[in-house]
C-alpha positions in Angstrom: 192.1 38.2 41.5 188.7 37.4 40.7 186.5 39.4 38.0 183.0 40.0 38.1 181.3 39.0 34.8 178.5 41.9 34.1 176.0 40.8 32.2 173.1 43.0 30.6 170.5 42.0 33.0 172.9 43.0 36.1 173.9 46.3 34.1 170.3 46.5 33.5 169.2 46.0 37.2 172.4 48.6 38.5 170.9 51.2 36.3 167.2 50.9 37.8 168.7 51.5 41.1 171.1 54.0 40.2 168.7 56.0 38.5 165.5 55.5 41.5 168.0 56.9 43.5 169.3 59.9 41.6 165.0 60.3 41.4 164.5 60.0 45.1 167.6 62.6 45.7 166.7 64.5 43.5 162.7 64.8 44.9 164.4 65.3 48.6 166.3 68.2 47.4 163.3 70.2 45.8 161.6 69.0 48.6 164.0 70.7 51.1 164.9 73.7 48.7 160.9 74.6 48.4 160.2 74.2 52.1 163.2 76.1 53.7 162.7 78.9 50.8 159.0 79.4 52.3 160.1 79.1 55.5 162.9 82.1 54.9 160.0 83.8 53.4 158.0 83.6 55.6 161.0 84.6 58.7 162.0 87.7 56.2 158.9 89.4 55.9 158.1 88.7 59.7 160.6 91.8 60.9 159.8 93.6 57.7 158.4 97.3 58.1 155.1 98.2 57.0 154.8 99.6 53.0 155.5 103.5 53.7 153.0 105.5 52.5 153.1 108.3 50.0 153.4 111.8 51.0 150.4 113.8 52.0 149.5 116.1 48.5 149.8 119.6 50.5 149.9 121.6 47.4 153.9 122.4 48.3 155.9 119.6 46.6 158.6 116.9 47.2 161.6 118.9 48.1 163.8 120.9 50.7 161.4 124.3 50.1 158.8 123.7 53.0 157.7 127.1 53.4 157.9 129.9 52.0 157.4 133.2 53.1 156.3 136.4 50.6 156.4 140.2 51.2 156.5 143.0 48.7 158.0 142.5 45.6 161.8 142.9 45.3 162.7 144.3 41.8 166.8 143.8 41.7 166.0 139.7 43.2 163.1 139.2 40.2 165.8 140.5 37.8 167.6 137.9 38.9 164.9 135.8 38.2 164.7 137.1 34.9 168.6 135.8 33.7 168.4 132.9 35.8 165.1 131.7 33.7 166.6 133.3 30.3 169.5 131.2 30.5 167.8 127.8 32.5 164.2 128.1 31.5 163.5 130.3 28.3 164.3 126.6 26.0 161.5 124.9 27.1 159.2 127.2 28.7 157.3 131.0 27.4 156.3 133.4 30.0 152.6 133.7 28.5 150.2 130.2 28.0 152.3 128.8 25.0 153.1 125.1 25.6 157.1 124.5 23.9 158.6 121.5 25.5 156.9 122.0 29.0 153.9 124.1 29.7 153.9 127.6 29.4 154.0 129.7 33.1 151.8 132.4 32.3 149.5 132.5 36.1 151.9 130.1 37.4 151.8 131.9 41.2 148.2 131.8 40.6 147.7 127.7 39.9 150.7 126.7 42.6 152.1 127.1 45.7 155.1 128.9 46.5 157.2 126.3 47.6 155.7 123.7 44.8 157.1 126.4 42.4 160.4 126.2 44.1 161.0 122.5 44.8 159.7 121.7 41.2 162.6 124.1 39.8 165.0 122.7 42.3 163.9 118.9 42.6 162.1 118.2 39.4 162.7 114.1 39.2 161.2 113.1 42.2 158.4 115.8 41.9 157.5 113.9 38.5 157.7 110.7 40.6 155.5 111.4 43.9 154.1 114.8 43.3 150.9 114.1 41.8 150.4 117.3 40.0 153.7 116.6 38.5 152.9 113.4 37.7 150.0 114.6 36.0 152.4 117.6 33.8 154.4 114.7 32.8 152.3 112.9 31.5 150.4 115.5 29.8 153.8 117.1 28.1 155.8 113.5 28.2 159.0 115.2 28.9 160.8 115.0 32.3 162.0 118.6 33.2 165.5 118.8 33.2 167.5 119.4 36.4 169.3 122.8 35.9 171.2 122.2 39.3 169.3 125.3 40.8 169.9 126.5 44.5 167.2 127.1 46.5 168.4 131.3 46.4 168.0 130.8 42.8 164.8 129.3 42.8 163.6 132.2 45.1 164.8 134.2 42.7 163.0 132.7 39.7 159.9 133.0 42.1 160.1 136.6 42.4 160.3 136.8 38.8 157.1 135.1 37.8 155.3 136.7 40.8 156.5 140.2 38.9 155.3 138.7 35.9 152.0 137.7 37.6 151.4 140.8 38.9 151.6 142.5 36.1 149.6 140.8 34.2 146.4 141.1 36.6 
């Protein structure tokens, strides 16, 4: 059996090349990673669809209420209205101008829509996130209204209240 002697200047000379090729490895593989990553890039945004734009501000809301349509009052659905808000509502918001928690409704059929009034009672979150009058309540009373888990006959309801209210008032 015959041994190899090493001595420091082999060693020395086994290192240099060990270590210029780890180097040159290691400069292939970023080499490869950084190209194929552009070049998956570059394939995934090829299909991709264009950003989708923000709904259209019509004045009625991000929700399910898309239209709405009012006749004469109805006395027995705004009383109704009146419990529904009394036990949902009445914590955070006063029937006259009086800001609490959120602002106060006093007008409110006058300043919004039907169906804005609606789909913010019913779908307040993403009102707050793509309604831009909304937006503009949040950040004016920084607190997001609370989802009560109203249906949409209870919303009308709670319409027909403030609409009673409204009324009245004028």
């Amino acid at each position: 059996m015959k041994h190899e002697l090493t001595t420091p200047d082999t060693a020395s000379k086994r290192i240099t090349r060990l270590s210029s090729l780890f180097v040159l490895a290691l400069g292939c593989f970023f080499f490869i990673s950084c190209s194929s990553g552009t070049d998956k890039k570059a394939e995934s945004n090829a299909g991709a669809p264009a950003a989708v734009a923000e709904p259209v501000d019509d004045g009625k809301g991000i929700g399910p209420v898309k239209h709405v349509t009012l006749s004469e009052l109805d006395p027995q659905l705004a009383e109704q209205g009146k419990n529904l808000y009394e036990g949902k509502c009445s914590a955070c918001h006063r029937l006259d101008g009086t800001k609490v928690v959120g602002p106060g409704l006093a007008g409110i059929t006058d300043r919004r829509s039907p169906e804005w009034i609606m789909n913010m009672i019913i779908n307040p979150e993403e009102m707050t996130k793509k309604d831009p009058t909304a937006k503009k309540l949040l950040a004016e009373h920084l607190t997001q209204m609370t989802n009560q888990n109203v249906t949409e006959q209870d919303a009308r309801a709670m319409l027909e209240y403030f609409r009673q209210l409204d009324a009245s008032a004028n």
